[in-house]
C-alpha positions as CSV (number, residue, x, y, z in Angstrom):
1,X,0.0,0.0,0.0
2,X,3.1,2.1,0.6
3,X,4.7,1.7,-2.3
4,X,1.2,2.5,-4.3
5,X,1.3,5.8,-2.7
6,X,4.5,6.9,-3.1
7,X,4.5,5.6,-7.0
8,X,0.8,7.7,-7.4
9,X,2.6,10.8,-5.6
10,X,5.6,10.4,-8.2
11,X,3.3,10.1,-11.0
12,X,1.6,13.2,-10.3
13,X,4.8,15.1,-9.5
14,X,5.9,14.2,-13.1
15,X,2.2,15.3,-14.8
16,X,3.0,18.7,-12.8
17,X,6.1,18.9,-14.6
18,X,5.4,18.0,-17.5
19,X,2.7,20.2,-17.7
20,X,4.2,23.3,-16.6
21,X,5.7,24.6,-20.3
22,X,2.3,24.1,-21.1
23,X,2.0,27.4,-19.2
24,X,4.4,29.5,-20.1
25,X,2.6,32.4,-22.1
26,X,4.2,35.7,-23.9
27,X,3.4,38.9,-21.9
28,X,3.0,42.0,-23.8
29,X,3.6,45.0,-21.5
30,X,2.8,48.6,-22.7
31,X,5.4,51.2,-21.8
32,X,3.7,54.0,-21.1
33,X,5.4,57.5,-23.5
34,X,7.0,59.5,-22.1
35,X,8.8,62.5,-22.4
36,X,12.4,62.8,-23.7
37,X,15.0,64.6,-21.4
38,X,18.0,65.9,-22.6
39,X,21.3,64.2,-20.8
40,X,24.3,66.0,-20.5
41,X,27.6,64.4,-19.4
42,X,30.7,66.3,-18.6
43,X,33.4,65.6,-16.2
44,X,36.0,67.9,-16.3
45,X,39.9,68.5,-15.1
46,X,42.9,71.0,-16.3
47,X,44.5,67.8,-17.7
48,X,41.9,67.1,-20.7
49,X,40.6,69.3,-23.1
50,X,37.0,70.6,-22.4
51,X,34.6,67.9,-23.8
52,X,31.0,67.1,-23.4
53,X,28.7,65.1,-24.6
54,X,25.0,65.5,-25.4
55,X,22.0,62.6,-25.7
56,X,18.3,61.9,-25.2
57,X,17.0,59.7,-22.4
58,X,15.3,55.9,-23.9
59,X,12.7,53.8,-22.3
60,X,13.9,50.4,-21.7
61,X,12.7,49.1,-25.6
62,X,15.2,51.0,-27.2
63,X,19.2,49.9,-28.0
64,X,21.0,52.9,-29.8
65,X,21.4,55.9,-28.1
66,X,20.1,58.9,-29.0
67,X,22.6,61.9,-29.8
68,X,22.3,65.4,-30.3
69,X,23.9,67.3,-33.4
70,X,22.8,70.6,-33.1
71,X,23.3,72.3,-29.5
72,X,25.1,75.4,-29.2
73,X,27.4,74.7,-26.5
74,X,29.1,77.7,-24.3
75,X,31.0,78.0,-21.2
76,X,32.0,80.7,-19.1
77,X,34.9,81.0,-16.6
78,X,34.6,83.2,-13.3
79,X,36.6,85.8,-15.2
80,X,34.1,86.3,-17.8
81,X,36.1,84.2,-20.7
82,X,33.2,82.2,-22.7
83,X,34.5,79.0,-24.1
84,X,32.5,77.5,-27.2
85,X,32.7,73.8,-28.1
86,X,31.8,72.5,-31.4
87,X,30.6,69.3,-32.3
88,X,33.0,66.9,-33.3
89,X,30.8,65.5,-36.1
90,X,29.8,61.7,-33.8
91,X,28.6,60.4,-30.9
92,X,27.4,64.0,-29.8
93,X,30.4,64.9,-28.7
94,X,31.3,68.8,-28.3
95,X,34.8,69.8,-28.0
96,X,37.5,72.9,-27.3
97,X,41.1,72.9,-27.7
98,X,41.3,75.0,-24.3
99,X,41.8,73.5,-21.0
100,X,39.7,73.8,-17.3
101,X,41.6,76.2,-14.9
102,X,42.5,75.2,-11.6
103,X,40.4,76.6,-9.2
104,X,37.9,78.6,-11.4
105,X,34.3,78.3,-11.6
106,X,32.6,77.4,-14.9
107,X,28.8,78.2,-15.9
108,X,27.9,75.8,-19.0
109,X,24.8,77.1,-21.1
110,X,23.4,74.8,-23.6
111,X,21.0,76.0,-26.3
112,X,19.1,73.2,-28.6
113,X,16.2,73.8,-30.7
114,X,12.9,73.4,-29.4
115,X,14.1,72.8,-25.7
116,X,14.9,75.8,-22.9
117,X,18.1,76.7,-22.1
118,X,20.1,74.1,-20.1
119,X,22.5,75.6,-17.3
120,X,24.8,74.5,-15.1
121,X,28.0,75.2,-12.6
122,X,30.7,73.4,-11.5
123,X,34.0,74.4,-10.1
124,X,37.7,72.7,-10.3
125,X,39.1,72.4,-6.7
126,X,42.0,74.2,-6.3
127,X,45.5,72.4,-6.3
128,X,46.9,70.8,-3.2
129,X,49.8,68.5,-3.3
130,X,49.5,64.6,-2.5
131,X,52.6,63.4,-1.5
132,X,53.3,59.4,-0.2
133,X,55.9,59.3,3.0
134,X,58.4,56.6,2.7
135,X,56.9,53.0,3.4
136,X,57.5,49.0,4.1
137,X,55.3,46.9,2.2
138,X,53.6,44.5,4.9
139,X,50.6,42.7,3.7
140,X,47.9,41.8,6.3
141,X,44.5,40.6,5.9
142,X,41.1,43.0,5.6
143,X,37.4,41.8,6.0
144,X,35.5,44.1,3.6
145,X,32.1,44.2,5.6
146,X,30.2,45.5,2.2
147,X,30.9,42.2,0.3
148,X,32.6,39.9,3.4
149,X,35.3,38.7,1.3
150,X,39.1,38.8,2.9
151,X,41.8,41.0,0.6
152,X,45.6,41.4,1.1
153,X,46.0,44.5,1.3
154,X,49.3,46.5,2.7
155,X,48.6,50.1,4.6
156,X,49.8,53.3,3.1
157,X,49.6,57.0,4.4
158,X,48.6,59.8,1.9
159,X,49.9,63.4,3.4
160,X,48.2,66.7,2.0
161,X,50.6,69.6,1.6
162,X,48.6,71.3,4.2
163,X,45.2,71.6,6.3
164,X,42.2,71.2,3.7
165,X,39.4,72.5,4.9
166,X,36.9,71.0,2.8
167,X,38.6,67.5,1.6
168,X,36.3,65.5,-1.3
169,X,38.6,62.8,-2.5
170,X,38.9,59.8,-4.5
171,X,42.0,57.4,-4.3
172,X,42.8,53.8,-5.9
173,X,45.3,51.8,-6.7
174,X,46.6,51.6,-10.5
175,X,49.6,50.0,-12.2
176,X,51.2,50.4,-14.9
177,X,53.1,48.1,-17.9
178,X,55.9,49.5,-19.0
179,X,56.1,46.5,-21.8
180,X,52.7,47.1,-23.2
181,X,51.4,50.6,-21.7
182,X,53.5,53.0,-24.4
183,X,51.6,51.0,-27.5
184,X,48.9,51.9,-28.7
185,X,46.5,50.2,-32.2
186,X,43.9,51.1,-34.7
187,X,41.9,49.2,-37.3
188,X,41.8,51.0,-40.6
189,X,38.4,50.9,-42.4
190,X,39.9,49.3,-45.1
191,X,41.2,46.5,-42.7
192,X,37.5,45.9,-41.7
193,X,36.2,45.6,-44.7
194,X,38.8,42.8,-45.1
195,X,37.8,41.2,-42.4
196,X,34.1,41.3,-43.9
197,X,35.1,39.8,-46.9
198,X,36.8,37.0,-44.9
199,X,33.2,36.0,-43.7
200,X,33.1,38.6,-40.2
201,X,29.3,38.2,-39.1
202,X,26.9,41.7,-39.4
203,X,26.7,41.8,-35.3
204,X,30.6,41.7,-34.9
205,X,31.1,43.7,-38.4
206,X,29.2,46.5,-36.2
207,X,30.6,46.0,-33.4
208,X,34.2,46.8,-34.8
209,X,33.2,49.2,-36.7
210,X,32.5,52.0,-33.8
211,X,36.3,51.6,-33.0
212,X,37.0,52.1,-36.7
213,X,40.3,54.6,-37.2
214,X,40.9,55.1,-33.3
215,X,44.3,54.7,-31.5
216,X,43.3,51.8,-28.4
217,X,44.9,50.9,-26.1
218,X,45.0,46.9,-26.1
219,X,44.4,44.9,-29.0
220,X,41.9,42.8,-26.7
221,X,39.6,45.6,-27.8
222,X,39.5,44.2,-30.9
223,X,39.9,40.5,-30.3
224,X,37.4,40.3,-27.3
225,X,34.6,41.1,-30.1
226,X,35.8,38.3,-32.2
227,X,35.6,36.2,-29.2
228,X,32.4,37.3,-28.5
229,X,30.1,37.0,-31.4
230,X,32.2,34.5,-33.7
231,X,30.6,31.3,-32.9
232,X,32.7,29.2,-35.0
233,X,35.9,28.5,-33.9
234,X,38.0,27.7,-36.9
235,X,36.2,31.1,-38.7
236,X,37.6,33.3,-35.5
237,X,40.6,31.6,-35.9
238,X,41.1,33.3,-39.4
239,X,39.5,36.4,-38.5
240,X,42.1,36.8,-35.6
241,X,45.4,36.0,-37.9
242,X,44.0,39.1,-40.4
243,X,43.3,41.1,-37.7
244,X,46.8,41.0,-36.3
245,X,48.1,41.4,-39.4
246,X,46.2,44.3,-40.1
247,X,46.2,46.5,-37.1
248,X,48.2,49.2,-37.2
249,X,50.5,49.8,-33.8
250,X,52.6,53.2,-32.9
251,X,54.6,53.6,-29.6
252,X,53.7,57.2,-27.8
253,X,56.4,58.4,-25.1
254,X,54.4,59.5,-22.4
255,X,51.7,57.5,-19.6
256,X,48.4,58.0,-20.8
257,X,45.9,57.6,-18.1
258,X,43.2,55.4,-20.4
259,X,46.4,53.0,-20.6
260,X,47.0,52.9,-16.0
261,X,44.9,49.7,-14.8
262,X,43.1,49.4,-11.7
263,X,43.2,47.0,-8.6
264,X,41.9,47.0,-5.0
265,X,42.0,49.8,-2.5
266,X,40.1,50.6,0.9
267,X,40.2,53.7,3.7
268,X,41.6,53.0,6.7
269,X,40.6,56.0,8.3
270,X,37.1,57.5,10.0
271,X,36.3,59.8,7.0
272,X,37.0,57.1,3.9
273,X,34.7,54.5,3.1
274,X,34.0,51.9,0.0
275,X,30.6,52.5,-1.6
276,X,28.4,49.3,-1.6
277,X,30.3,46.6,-3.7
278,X,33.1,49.2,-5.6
279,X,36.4,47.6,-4.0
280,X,38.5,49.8,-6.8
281,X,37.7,53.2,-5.4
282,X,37.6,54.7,-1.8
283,X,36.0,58.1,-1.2
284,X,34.7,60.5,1.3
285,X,34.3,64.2,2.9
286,X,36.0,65.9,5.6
287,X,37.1,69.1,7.2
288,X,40.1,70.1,8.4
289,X,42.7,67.3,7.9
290,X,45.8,66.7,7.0
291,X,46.0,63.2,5.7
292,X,44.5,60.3,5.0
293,X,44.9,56.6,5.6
294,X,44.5,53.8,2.9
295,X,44.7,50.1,2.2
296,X,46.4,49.4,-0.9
297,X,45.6,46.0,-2.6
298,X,47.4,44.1,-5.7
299,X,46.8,40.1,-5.9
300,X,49.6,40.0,-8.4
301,X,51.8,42.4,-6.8
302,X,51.4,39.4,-3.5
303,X,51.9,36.7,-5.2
304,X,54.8,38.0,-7.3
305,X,56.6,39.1,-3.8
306,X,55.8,35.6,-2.6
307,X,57.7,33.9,-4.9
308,X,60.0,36.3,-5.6
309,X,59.3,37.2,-9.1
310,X,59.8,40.2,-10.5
311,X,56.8,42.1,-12.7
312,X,58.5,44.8,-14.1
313,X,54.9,46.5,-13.5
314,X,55.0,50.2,-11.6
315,X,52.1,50.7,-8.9
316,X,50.9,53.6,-8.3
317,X,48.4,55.3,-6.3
318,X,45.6,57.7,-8.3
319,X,44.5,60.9,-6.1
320,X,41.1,62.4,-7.3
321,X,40.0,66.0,-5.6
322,X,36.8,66.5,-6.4
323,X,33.7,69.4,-6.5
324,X,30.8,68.8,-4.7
325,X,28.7,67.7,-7.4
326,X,31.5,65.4,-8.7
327,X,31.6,63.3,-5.2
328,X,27.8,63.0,-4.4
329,X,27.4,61.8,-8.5
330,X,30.0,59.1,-8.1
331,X,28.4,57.7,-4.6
332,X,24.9,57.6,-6.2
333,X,25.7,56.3,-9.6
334,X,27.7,53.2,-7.8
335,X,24.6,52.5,-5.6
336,X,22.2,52.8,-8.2
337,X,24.4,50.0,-10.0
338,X,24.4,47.9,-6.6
339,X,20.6,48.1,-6.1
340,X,20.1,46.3,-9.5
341,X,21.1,42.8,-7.8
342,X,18.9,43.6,-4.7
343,X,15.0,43.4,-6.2
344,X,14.1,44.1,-2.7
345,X,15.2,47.5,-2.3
346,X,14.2,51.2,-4.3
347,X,15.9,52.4,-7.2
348,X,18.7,55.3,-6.7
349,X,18.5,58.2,-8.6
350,X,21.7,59.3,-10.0
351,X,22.4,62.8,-8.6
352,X,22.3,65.6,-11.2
353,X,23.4,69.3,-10.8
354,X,21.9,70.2,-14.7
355,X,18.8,73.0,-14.9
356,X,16.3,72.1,-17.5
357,X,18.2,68.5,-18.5
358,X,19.7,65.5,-16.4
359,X,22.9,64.8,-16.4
360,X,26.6,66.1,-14.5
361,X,28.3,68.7,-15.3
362,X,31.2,68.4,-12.4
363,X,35.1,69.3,-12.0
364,X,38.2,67.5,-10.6
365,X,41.4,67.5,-10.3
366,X,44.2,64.5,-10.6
367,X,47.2,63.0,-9.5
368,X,48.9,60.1,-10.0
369,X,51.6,59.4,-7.1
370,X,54.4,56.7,-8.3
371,X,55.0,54.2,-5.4
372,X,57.8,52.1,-6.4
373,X,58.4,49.3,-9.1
374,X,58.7,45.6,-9.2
């Protein structure tokens, strides 16, 4: 009698199973219209060239952005100097060949048809110097509480070259390859359209082609899109022996910040802290201090020490000072990108200093502060 029982509960179990595709149905959800706001995106610093770049907002149906081609774009220094960008001709990007000042105040005014006039004011912080006292590297163990994973980290002081009375800073920890870090690579159009005619498929043929003519940095920024939508392993095979052969490569003298990378770093001190799940970049606001305590973290760098094994790789240690605006748009944007694995909790909005748009329109200031080499 047992065994009749637990065959007719099996049975059923397997009817339910069987007859759950059966209920699987197509949902067709109406996004409501809505209307489009203009986005405006400019971080700026007196080591880049002012550059800014202008879009529409999309509902969640829509792929390709939306760019704008036809904004007047002015801005104004504290001094009265107006600054006029010009649209580079893609991507809505507007550029100048002047710099950001340090220290100065800029008022950006935006003018596009059919829309009101889009302001917005920023200011670069003014200069103070980061400087790194001599150290011992001594790696110890840290317990990030925001993702409870353990990191080898070694401490490291940062000194300011005097009391700051309103500190916003970034810092993290970036190395750099002297081997590969001074190259730099472009695919020719002509190249691609090789490729094509080799048998490139239309999704990777497009995908190539926004990076058309531009100096990169790594060539995996080619060969991670043959990698990624070349299904057949013997055709992206082929496709990678042309594309090596094709790319063009030039050696620049200088480090290029696009070509530092990025590893682990944490504060060690009461005003720093990590923001949700970003391990690469600790940040915070404080009056009145002098320094600032950090934990700087390279899995490589560790091993490599362990076994004695020299990288050739220089670390250093990236110092951001940062507006206002710039600080508080970092923190949200990195929480709004945490809350997307949590489907318990409410969105974050992105904060946004722009009048009559969305968007940032924020200055900074940089250093990069060269620890040692191994």
């Amino acid at each position: 009698m047992m065994m009749k029982s637990v065959f007719k509960y099996l049975l059923v179990s397997f009817s339910v199973v069987l007859a759950l595709p059966s209920c699987v149905k197509d949902m067709e959800i109406d996004v409501p219209g809505i209307n489009r706001e203009v986005v405006v995106s400019c971080l700026f610093n007196p080591q880049d060239k002012w550059e800014l770049t202008l879009s529409e907002t999309k509902n969640i149906q829509e792929n390709e952005d939306i760019f704008i081609e036809d904004a007047i774009v002015e801005i104004t220094s504290g001094t009265g100097e107006i600054i006029t960008l010009n649209y580079s001709g893609e991507k809505g990007v507007y550029k100048s060949d002047d710099y950001p000042g340090m220290g100065k105040t800029y008022t950006l005014k935006v003018n596009i048809p059919g829309h009101e006039e889009i302001t917005a004011e920023s200011k670069v912080p003014g200069f103070v110097e980061v400087t790194v006292p001599d150290f011992e590297v001594k790696w110890v163990k840290y317990l990030n509480p925001n993702d409870l994973m353990d990191y080898d980290v070694f401490p490291l002081q940062v000194n300011f070259g005097e009391t700051v009375q309103e500190a916003r800073y970034l810092f993290r920890s970036c190395f750099f390859n002297p081997r590969e870090g001074y190259k730099r690579y472009m695919l020719a159009r002509e190249s691609l359209e090789k490729l094509r005619t080799a048998g490139l498929p239309g999704k990777a043929y497009r995908e190539l082609a926004k990076l058309v003519d531009q100096w990169l940095v790594s060539q995996w920024s080619f060969e991670r899109i043959l990698f990624n939508f070349v299904e057949d392993i013997y055709l992206r095979k082929t496709l990678n022996a042309i594309l090596h052969r094709e790319l063009k490569q030039k050696t620049i003298p200088t480090r290029e910040y696009e070509a530092f990378g990025r590893s682990v770093c944490f504060g060690n001190d009461f005003w720093l802290n990590n923001v949700s799940y970003d391990v690469m970049t600790t940040m915070g606001e404080a009056e009145n201090v002098t320094h600032a305590k950090l934990l700087y973290a390279n899995a490589n760098l560790k091993y490599s020490m362990e076994q004695n094994h020299s990288r050739d790789e220089e670390f250093w240690l990236e110092a951001i000072q940062a507006s206002k605006d710039y600080i508080e748009y970092y923190r949200t944007y990195i929480l709004q990108v945490s809350q997307r694995i949590n489907p318990f909790s409410e969105p974050v909005i992105v904060h946004s200093n722009i009048h009559n748009a969305t968007g940032i329109f924020a200055g900074f200031n940089r250093q990069m502060i060269y620890l040692f080499t191994y």
